[in-house]
N, C-alpha and C positions, 0 to 999 in steps of 0.2 A: 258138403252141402253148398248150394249155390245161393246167392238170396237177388230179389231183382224187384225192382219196384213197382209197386200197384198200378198199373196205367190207367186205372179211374183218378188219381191226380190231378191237379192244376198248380202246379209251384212257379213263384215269381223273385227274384233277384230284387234286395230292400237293400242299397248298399254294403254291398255283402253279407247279410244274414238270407234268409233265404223263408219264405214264407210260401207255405200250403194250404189247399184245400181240397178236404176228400168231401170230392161231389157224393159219394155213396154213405157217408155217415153224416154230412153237413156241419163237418169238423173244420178250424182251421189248426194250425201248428207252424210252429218258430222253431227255424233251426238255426245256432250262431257255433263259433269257436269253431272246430274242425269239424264237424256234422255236416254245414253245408259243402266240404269237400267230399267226405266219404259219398253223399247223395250225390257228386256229381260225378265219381268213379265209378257207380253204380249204374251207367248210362247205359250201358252193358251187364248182363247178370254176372258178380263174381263170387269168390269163396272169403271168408276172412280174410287166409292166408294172401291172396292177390289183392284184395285192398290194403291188408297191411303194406305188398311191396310196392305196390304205386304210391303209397301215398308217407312211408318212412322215407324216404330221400329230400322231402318236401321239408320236413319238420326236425328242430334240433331240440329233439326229445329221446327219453331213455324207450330203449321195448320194450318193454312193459307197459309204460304207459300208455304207449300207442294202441297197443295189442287190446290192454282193458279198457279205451276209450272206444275202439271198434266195437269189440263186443256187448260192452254197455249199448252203443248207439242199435246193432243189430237186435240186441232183445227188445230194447223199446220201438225200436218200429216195427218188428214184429206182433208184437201184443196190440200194437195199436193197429195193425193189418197196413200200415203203410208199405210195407214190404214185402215178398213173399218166399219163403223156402224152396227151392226144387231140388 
């Protein structure tokens, strides 16, 4: 599965944290720690698996943790619909 982000969005760069707004739910939402990377690896729709490997060469972390901080980040912005499955 791919996942790619809502282009109803407005996200803005808070020194490096990264902050949104879903025009369609009149949400905003803070993203810090590796989040606002994964969202900016996501520029392009990928699978887990390719944001895991763009983005594990960046970070001196175990894989695991990476892999579960991916998937944490991709549940929660799916449920919030800032993301979308294909």
């Amino acid at each position: 599965m791919r996942f790619a982000r809502n282009p109803d969005l407005i996200s803005a760069d808070m020194d490096g944290d990264l902050v949104m707004m879903s025009v369609e739910q009149g949400t905003y939402y803070g993203l810090t720690g590796i989040a606002p990377q994964i969202w900016i690896a996501l520029e392009e729709p990928k699978t887990a698996n390719e944001l895991f490997d763009a983005l594990f060469p960046q970070y001196d972390v175990k894989s695991e943790t990476l892999r579960r901080d991916i998937d944490s980040f991709l549940e929660e912005m799916l449920k919030n619909r800032l993301l979308r499955a294909l």
